[in-house]
Structure formats: structure tokens, C-alpha cells
GUBANU-613660 format. One record per residue (C-alpha): residue in one letter; x, y, z. Coordinates in steps of 0.05 Angstrom, whole numbers, padded with zeros to 5 digits, always signed. Layout:
! GUBANU-613660
<r code="a" x="X" y="Y" z="Z"/>
...
//
This chain:
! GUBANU-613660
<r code="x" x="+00170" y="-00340" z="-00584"/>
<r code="x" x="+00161" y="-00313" z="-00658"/>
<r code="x" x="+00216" y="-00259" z="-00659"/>
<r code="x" x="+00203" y="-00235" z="-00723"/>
<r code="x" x="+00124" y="-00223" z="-00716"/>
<r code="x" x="+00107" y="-00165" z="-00742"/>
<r code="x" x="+00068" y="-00144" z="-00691"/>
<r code="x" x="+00076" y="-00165" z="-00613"/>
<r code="x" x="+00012" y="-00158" z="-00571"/>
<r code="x" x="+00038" y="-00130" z="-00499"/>
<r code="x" x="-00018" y="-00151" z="-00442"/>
<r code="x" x="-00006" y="-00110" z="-00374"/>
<r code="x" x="-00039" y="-00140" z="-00322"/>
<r code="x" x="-00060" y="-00099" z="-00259"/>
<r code="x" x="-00119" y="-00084" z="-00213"/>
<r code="x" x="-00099" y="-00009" z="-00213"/>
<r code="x" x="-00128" y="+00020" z="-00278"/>
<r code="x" x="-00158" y="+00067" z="-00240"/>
<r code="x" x="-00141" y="+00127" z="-00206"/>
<r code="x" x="-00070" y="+00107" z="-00176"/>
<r code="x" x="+00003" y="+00127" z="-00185"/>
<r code="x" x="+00014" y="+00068" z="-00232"/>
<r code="x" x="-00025" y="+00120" z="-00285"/>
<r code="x" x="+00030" y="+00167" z="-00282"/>
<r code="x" x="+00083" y="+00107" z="-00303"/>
<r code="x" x="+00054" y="+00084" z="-00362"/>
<r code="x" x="+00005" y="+00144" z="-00392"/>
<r code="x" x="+00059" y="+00164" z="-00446"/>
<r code="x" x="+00091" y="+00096" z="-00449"/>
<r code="x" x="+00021" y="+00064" z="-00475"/>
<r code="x" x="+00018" y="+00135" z="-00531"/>
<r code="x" x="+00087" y="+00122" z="-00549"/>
<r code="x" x="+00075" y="+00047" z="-00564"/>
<r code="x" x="+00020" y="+00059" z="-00614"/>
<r code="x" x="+00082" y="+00078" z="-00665"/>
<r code="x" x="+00118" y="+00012" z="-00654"/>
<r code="x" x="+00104" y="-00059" z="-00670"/>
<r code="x" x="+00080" y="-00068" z="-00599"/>
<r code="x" x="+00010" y="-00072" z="-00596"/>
<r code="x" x="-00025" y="-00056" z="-00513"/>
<r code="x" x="-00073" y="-00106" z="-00477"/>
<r code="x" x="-00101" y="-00082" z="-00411"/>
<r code="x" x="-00115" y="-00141" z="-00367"/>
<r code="x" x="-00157" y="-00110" z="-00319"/>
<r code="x" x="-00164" y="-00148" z="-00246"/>
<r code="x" x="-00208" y="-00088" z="-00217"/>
<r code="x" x="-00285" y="-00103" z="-00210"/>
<r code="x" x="-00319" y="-00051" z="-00259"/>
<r code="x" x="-00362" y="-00021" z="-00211"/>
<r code="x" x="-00288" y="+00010" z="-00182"/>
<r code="x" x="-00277" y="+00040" z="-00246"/>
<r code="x" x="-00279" y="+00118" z="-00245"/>
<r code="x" x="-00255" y="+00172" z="-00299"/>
<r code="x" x="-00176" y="+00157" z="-00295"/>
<r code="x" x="-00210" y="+00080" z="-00321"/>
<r code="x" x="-00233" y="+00113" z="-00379"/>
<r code="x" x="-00173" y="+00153" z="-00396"/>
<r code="x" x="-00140" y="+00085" z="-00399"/>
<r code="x" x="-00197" y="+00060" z="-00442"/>
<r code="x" x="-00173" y="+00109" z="-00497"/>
<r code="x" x="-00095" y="+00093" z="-00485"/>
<r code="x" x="-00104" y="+00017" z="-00487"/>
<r code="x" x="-00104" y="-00023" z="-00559"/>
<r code="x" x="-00145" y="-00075" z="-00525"/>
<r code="x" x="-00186" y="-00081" z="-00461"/>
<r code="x" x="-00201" y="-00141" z="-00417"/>
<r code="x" x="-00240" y="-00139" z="-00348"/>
<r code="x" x="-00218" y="-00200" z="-00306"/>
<r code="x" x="-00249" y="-00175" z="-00240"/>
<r code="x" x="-00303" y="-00223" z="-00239"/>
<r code="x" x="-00263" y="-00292" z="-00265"/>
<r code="x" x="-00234" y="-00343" z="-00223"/>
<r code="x" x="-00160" y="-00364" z="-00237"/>
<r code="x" x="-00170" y="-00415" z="-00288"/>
<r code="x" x="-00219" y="-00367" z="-00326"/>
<r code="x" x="-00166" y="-00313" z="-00331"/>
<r code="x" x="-00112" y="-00353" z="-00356"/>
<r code="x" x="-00161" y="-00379" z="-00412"/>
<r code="x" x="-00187" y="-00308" z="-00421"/>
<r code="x" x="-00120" y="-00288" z="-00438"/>
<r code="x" x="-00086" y="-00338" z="-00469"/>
<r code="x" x="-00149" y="-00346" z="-00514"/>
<r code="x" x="-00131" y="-00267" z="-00528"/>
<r code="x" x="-00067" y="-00285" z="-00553"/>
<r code="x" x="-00023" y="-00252" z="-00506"/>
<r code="x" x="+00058" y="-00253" z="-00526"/>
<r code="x" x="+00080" y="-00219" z="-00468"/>
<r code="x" x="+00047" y="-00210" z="-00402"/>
<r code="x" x="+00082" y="-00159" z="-00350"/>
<r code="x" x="+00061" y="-00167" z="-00284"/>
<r code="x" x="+00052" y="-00091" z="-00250"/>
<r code="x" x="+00032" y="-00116" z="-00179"/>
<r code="x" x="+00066" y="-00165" z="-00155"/>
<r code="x" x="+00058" y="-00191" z="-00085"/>
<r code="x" x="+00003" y="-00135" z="-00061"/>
<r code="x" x="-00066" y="-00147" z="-00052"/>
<r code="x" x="-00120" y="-00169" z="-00114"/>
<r code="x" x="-00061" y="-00191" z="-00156"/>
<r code="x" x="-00071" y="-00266" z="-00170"/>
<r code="x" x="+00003" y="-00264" z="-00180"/>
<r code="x" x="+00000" y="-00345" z="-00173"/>
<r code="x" x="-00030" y="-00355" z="-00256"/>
<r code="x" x="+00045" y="-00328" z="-00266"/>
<r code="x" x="+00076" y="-00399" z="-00241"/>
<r code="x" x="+00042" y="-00427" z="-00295"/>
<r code="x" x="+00065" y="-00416" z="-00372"/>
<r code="x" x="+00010" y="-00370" z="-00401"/>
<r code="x" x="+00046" y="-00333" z="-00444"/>
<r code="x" x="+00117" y="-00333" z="-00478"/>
<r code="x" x="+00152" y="-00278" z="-00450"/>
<r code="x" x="+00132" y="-00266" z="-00366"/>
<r code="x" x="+00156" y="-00201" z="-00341"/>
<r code="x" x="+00154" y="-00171" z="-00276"/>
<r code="x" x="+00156" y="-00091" z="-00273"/>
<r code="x" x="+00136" y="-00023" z="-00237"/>
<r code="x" x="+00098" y="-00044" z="-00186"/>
<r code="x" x="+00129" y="-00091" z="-00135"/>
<r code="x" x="+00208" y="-00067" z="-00146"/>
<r code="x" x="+00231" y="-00139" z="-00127"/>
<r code="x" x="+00233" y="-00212" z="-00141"/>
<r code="x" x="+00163" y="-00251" z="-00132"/>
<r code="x" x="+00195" y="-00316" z="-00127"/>
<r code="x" x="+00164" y="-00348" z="-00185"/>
<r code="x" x="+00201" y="-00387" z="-00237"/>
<r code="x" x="+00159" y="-00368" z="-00295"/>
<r code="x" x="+00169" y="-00304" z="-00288"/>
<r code="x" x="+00223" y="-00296" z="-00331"/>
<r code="x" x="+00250" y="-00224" z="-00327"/>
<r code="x" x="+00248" y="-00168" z="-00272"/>
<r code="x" x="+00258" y="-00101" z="-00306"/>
<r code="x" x="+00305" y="-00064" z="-00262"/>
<r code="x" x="+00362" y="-00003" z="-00282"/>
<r code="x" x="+00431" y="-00007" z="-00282"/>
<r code="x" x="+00424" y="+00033" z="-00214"/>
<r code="x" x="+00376" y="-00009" z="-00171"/>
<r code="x" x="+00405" y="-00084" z="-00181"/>
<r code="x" x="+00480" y="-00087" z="-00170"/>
<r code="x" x="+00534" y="-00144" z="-00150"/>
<r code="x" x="+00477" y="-00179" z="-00116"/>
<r code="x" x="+00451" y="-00206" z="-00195"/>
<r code="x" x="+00470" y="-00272" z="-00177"/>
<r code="x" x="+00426" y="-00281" z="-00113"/>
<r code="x" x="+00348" y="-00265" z="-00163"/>
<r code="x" x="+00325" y="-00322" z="-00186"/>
<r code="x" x="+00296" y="-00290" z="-00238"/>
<r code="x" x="+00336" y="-00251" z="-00297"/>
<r code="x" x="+00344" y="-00181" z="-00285"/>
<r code="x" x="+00339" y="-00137" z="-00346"/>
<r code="x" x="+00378" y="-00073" z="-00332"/>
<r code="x" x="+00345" y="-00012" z="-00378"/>
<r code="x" x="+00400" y="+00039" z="-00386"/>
<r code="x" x="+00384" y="+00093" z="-00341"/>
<r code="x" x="+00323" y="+00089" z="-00296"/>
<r code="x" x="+00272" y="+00028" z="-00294"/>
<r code="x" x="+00210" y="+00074" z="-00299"/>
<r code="x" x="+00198" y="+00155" z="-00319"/>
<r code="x" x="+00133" y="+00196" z="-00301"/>
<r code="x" x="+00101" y="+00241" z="-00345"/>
<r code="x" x="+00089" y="+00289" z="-00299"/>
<r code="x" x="+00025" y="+00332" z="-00282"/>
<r code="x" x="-00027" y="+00380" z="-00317"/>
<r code="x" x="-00011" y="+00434" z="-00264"/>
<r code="x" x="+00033" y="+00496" z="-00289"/>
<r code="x" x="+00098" y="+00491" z="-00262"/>
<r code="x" x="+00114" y="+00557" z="-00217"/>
<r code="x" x="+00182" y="+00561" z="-00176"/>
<r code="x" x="+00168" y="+00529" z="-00106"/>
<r code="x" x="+00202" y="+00584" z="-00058"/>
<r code="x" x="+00227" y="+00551" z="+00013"/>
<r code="x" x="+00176" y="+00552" z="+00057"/>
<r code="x" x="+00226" y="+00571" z="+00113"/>
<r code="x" x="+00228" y="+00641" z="+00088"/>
<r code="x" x="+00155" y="+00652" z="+00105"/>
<r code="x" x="+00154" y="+00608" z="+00164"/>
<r code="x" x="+00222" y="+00623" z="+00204"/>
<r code="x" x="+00232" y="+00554" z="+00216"/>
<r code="x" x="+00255" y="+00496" z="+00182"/>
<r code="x" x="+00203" y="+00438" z="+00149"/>
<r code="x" x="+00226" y="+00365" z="+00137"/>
<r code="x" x="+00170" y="+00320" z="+00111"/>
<r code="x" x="+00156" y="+00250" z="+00080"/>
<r code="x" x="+00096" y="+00240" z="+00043"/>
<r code="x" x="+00116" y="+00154" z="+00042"/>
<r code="x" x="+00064" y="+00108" z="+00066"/>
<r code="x" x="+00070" y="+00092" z="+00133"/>
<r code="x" x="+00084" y="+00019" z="+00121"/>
<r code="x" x="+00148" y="+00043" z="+00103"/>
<r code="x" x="+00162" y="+00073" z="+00168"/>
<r code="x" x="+00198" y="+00024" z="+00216"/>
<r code="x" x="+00237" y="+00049" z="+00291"/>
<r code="x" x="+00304" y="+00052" z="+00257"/>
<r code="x" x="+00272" y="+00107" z="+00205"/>
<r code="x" x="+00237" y="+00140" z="+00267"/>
<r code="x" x="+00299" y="+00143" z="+00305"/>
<r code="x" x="+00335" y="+00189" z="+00253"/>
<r code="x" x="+00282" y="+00229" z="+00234"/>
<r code="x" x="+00284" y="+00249" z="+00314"/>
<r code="x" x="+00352" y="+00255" z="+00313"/>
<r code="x" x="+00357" y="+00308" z="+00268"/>
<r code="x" x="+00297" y="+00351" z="+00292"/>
<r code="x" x="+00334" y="+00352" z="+00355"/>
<r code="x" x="+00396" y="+00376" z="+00315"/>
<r code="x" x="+00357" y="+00425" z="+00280"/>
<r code="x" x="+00332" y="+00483" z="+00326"/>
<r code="x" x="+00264" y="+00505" z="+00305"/>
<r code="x" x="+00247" y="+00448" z="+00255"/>
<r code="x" x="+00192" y="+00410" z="+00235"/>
<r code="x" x="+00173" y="+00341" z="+00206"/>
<r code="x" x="+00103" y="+00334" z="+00168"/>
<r code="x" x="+00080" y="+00264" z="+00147"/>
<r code="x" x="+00023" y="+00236" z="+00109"/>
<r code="x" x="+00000" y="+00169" z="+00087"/>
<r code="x" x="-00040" y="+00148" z="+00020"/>
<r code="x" x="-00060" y="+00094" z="+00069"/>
<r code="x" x="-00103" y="+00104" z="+00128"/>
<r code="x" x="-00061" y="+00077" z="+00191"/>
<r code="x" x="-00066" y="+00084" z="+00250"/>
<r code="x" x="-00016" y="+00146" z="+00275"/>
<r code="x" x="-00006" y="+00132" z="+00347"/>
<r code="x" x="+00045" y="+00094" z="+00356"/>
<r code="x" x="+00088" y="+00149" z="+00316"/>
<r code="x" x="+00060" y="+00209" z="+00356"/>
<r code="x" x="+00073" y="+00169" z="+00422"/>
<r code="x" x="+00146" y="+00160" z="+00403"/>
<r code="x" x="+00156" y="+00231" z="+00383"/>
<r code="x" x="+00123" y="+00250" z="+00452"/>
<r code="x" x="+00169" y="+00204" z="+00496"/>
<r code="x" x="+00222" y="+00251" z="+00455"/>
<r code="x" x="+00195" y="+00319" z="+00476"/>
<r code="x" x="+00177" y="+00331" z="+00406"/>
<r code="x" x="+00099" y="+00325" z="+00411"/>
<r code="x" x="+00099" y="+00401" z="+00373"/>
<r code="x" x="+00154" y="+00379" z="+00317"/>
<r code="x" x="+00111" y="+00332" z="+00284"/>
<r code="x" x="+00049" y="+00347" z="+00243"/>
<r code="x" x="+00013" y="+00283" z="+00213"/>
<r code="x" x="-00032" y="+00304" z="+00158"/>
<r code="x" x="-00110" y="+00277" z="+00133"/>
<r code="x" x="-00104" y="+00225" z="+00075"/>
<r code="x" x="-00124" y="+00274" z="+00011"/>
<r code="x" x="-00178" y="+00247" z="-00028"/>
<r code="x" x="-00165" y="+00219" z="-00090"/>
<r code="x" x="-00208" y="+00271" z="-00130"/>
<r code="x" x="-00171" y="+00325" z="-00099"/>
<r code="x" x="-00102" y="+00315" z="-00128"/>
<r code="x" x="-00076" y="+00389" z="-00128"/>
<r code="x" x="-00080" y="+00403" z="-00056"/>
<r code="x" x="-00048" y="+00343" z="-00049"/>
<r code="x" x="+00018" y="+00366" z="-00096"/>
<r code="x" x="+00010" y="+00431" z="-00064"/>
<r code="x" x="+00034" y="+00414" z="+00002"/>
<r code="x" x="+00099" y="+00410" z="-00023"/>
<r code="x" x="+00104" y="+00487" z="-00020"/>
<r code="x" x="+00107" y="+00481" z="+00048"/>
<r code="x" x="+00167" y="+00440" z="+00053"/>
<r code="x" x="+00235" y="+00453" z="+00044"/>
<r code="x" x="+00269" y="+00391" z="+00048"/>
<r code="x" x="+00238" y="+00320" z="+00040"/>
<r code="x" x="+00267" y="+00260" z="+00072"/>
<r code="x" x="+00260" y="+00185" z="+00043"/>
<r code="x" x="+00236" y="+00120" z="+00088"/>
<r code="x" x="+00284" y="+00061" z="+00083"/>
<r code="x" x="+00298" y="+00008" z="+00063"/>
<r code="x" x="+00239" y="+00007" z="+00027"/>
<r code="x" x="+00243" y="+00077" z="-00008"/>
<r code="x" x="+00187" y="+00120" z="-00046"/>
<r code="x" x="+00179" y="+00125" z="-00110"/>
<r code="x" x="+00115" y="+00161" z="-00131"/>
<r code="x" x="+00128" y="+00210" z="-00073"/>
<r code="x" x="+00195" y="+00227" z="-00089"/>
<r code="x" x="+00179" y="+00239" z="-00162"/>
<r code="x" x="+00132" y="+00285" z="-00134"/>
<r code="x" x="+00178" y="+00327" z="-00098"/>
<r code="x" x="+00220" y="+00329" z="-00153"/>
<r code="x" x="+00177" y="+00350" z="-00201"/>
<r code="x" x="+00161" y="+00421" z="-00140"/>
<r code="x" x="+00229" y="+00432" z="-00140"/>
<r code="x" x="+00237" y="+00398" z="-00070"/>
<r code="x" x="+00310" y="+00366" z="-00062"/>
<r code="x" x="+00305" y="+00279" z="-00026"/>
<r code="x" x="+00351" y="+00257" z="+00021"/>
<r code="x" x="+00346" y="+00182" z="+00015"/>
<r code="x" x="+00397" y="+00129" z="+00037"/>
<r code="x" x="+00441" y="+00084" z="-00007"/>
<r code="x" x="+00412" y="-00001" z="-00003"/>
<r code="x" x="+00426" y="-00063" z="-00013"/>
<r code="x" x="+00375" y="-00090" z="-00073"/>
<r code="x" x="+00329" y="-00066" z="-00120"/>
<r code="x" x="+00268" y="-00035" z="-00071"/>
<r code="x" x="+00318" y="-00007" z="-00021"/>
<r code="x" x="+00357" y="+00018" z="-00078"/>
<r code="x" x="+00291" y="+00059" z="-00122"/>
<r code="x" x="+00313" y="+00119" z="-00087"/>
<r code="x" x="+00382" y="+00123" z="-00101"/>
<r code="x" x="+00361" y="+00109" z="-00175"/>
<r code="x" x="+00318" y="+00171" z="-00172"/>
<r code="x" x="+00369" y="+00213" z="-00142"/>
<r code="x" x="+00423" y="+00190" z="-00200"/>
<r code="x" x="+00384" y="+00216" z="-00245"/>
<r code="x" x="+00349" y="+00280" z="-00221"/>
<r code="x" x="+00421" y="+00297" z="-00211"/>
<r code="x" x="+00431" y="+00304" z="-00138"/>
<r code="x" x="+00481" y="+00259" z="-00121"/>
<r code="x" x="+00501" y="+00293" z="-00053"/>
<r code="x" x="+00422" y="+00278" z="-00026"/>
<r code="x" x="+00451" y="+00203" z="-00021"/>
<r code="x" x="+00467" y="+00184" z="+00046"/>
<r code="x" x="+00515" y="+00130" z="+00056"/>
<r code="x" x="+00486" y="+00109" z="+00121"/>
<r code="x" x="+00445" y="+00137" z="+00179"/>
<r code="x" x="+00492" y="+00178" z="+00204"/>
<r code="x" x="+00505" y="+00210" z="+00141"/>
<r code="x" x="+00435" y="+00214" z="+00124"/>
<r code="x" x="+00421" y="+00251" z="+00194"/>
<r code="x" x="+00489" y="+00302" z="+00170"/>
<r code="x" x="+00459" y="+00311" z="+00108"/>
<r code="x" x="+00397" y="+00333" z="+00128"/>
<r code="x" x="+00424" y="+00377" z="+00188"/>
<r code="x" x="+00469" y="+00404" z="+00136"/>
<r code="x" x="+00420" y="+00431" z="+00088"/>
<r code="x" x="+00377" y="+00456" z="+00138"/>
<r code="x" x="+00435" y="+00492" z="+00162"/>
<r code="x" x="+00463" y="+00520" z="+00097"/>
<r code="x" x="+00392" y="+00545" z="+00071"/>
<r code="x" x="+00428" y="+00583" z="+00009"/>
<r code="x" x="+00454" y="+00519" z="-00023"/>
<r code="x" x="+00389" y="+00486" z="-00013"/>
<r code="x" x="+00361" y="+00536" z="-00050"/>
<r code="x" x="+00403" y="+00529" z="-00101"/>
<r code="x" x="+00398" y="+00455" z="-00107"/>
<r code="x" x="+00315" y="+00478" z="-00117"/>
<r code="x" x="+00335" y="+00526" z="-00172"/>
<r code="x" x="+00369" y="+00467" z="-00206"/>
<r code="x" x="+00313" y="+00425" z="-00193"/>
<r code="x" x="+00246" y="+00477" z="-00228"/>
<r code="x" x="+00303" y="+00489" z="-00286"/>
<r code="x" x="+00333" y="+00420" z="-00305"/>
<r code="x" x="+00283" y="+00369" z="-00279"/>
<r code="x" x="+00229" y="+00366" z="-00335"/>
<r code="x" x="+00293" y="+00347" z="-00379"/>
<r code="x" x="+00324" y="+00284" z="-00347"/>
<r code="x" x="+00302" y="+00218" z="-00355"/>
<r code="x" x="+00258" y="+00218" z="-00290"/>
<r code="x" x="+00208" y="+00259" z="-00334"/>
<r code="x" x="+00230" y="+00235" z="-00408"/>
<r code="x" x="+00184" y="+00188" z="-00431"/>
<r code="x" x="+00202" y="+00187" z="-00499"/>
<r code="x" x="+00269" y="+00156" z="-00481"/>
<r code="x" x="+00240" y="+00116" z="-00433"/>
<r code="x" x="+00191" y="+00085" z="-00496"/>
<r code="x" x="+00243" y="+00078" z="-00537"/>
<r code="x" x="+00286" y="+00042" z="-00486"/>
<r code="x" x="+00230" y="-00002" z="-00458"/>
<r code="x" x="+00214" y="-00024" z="-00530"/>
<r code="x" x="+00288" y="-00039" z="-00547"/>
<r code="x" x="+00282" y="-00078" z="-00478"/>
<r code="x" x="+00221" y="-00125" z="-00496"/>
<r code="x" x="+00257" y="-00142" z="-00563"/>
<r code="x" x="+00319" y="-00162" z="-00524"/>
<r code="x" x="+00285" y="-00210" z="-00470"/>
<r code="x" x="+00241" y="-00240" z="-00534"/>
<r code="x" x="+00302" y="-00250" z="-00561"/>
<r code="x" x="+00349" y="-00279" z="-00502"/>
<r code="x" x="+00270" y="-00319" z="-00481"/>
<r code="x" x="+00279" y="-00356" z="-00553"/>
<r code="x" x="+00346" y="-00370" z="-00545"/>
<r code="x" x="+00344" y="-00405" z="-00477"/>
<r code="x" x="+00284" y="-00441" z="-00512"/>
<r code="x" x="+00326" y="-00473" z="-00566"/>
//
């Protein structure tokens, strides 16, 4: 590693440069890096015929573009190592289409694993994961790889296009109370289930409404809401097409009080929420994905929507749902502060992330020598 290049060439290597939440992540980060010594690669694993308009957005954001859909493994590390790559952060880690296995090889200097797979892959050459001084804790020791703790939060969103208007509770127009969780339902396991019923049968005249980004099958949830008596107190909602984003953010007005899956929390969703002015209940974990939500909740502010445990996470919620004036209040705070913390600033974020690549460069050429 050259430390003292004068200019660093950054390659981010995903199959989602396309319309995905991984656009809202890194949109201003990519603007802001055009003033800094960094200079962007997109290494592109998606075929081009799955390209659509958000692909050309990126086109425009991007330094440098590279389409890898159609190479085999050995082709794309040439491709990029023949690109001259310095440092190659991974945003995918172990999902699907990722070819995370090129990373257990040395392709580039400086291997960095970030935003999208909020955990360790395993691999040895990966030599950072980029984490927040919230989501890894005592537990350091246990990763095999580094963990670079940014400051404050690990990623920040740059929100939407929409107009911002105050997002009244729903339960004044309604007369009864709406939970709802917008998480995948991969995320959704019996213990999550099991509170979620809980406190809908602590809650007189409440509601839960879900809804996947992922098309699952439902049934097993509505059968165990059933064998509950609570067939009417769950709504599941249609997958929203991608091209019809607004009606998708929209159906936060009609909830009052969102509740987080664990251990593996939201992230996109409950930056969502956030952004309408809709308070997160999530619970406190144990590493970095269980832990994304309590990161969030830090630093929207909202301390008190962290629940300990499940109890406390079913008195929290049963709580708020009570105490409907405090809720709102919490909302108020939300539509008037939330633009202005670090969830949403993405100038800080930049600067942080930057200060961040020249410290792992650094501590990389160190451990080198």
C-alpha cells in the first residue's frame, strides 16, 4: 500500500447497482468523494440486461464503471486488478450473486467488508469490517477480521425526493391502535412471532401490518396468528413494486408505532420510519447484525425505543400504545430533529468514511512491514 498516493482509486463491488436500498447508502457518499483524493470504481456483478434507470443514475455518480456480470471468477479478478484497484469494499457479502470467494484471494491491497452483510464473512483477506462504535462491542476479540469502528453510525441515508409533511397517528382516524414491521420475512422467526402476539393481546383494539420486499410464502404466519384468535389483528400486505416507491413510503401514515425483527434487525426499513416520523421499538443484541438497530436508535435519539429483552420490548410497546400523547411527542421530535442527526448526515458520514479508508491504508501498511 502507497499511503501517500495522491490519488486512491476506491472499487465497490456489488450486484445491486440497480434499483435497491443499497442506492440510498451510498448516493451522497459517491458526490461527496469526487472532492477528496478518493477516486470511485463501480464493479458491477449485475448482468446489463437488469440494469434500469436507478443503473444510470449510478452511471453519472461513479468515476469509473465496470460490468462483471458476464465473467467467470478468474476473469473478474484480472478485470480488476488489471483496473488498478487500491481498495475493494465488498457490499454483499454472503447473499446471493456475490462471488464473495475472489475476496480469499489477494486482489487488491486494502479488502473491506461494508453495508451490505452487517457481519463477518469468514474470509482472511478480508481485512477490515466497517462497523460503529455502537454495533461491535466487548465481543472484538471473537471477528476474525479487524473491525473498524466509524465514530457514530456505520452507514447514513440521504433520504428521499418526497416533501416531508408531519405524519399524524393514524390511531386518531382509525380508533384503534396500528403496530407494523415492514422487515423481510426472513427475519421473522417463532420467538419474534410470539411477542408480537403478545402484545396485540395486551393491546385492546390493535393491529399488526406486515410486508415483505421478498415474496414468501405467508401462511405459516397467518396460521399462527389464527391458532391465537387473532386471524382479524393481522394484515399482511402485497410486495410494492419497485417503480412504485411512494405508495410504498406512504404506508407509514398508517402506522403509529413500528416494531423491529430480531436478532437480525432492519435497517433500510427502520430508516424509513424514521425518516415519517414513525418511532422503532427494537431490542438490544449481542453482535454487529443483531445490534444495527440499536445503532439506529442511538442516534435518531430515542433511546427509551430499546428494549432490553422480550419482556421489555412487549412493555414498551404496550406502553406507547397506551400513553398515545407521549408517542406523539416522540413523532414531533422525530419530523423536527431527524433530517439533522447523523442517520441522515451524509456529509459527516463522507468525511468520516474518508478519514476511515486513510486509517485502515495506514494500519494495512503497517502490519505489512
Amino acid at each position: 500500500i502507497d499511503v501517500n498516493k495522491k490519488k486512491v482509486k476506491v472499487g465497490f463491488y456489488s450486484p445491486d447497482f440497480k434499483q435497491h436500498p443499497t442506492f440510498y447508502f451510498i448516493k451522497d457518499l459517491l458526490k461527496n468523494l469526487k472532492n477528496t483524493k478518493y477516486e470511485s470504481c463501480a464493479l458491477s456483478l449485475s448482468m446489463t440486461s437488469k440494469h434500469d434507470n436507478i443503473t444510470d443514475e449510478y452511471k453519472n455518480l461513479f468515476d469509473n464503471w465496470i460490468d462483471l456480470g458476464d465473467k467467470s471468477d478468474q476473469e473478474i479478478v484480472k478485470t480488476i486488478q488489471e483496473a488498478k484497484v487500491d481498495i475493494l469494499i465488498d457490499l454483499v457479502g454472503l447473499w446471493a450473486y456475490n462471488t464473495i470467494d475472489i475476496f480469499n484471494t489477494r486482489i487488491c491491497p486494502l479488502q473491506i467488508s461494508w453495508l451490505g452483510f452487517n457481519n463477518s464473512t469468514g474470509l482472511k483477506e478480508v481485512d477490515f469490517i466497517l462497523a460503529d462504535v455502537n454495533t461491535v462491542q466487548d465481543e472484538e476479540k471473537d471477528y476474525l477480521t479487524k473491525i473498524y469502528k466509524l465514530p457514530k453510525i456505520w452507514n447514513s441515508h440521504c433520504g428521499f425526493k418526497y416533501k416531508r409533511v408531519y405524519n399524524e397517528l393514524s390511531y386518531k382516524k382509525k380508533g384503534y391502535f396500528t403496530f407494523g414491521s415492514f422487515n423481510n420475512f426472513v427475519k421473522i422467526n417463532d420467538e419474534v412471532l410470539d411477542t408480537w402476539i403478545e402484545i396485540l393481546k395486551k393491546v385492546k383494539n390493535s393491529k399488526l401490518v406486515l410486508k415483505s420486499s421478498l415474496l414468501i410464502c405467508d401462511e405459516v404466519i397467518k396460521e399462527k396468528f389464527k391458532k391465537e384468535g387473532l386471524t382479524n389483528s393481522l394484515e399482511i400486505l402485497k410486495k410494492t413494486k419497485r417503480e412504485d416507491f411512494l405508495s410504498h413510503i406512504n404506508l407509514y401514515d398508517e402506522i403509529d408505532l413500528c416494531l423491529d425483527t430480531f436478532p437480525f434487525t432492519g435497517v433500510t426499513t427502520t430508516f424509513e420510519a424514521l425518516w415519517k416520523n414513525v418511532p422503532v421499538i427494537t431490542r438490544a443484541g449481542y453482535n454487529f447484525n443483531s445490534r444495527c438497530g440499536e445503532s439506529i436508535i442511538k442516534n435518531a435519539g430515542i433511546e427509551n425505543f430499546i428494549a432490553a429483552n422480550n419482556d421489555d420490548y412487549v412493555e414498551k410497546a404496550v406502553y406507547f400504545a397506551n400513553n398515545t400523547v407521549e408517542l406523539e411527542k416522540t413523532r414531533k421530535i422525530l419530523f423536527n430533529k431527524i433530517i439533522e442527526t447523523p442517520l441522515f448526515d451524509t456529509k459527516e458520514f463522507s468525511s468520516n468514511f474518508c478519514e476511515a479508508l486513510e486509517n485502515m491504508q495506514i494500519i494495512r501498511s503497517k502490519n505489512d512491514n
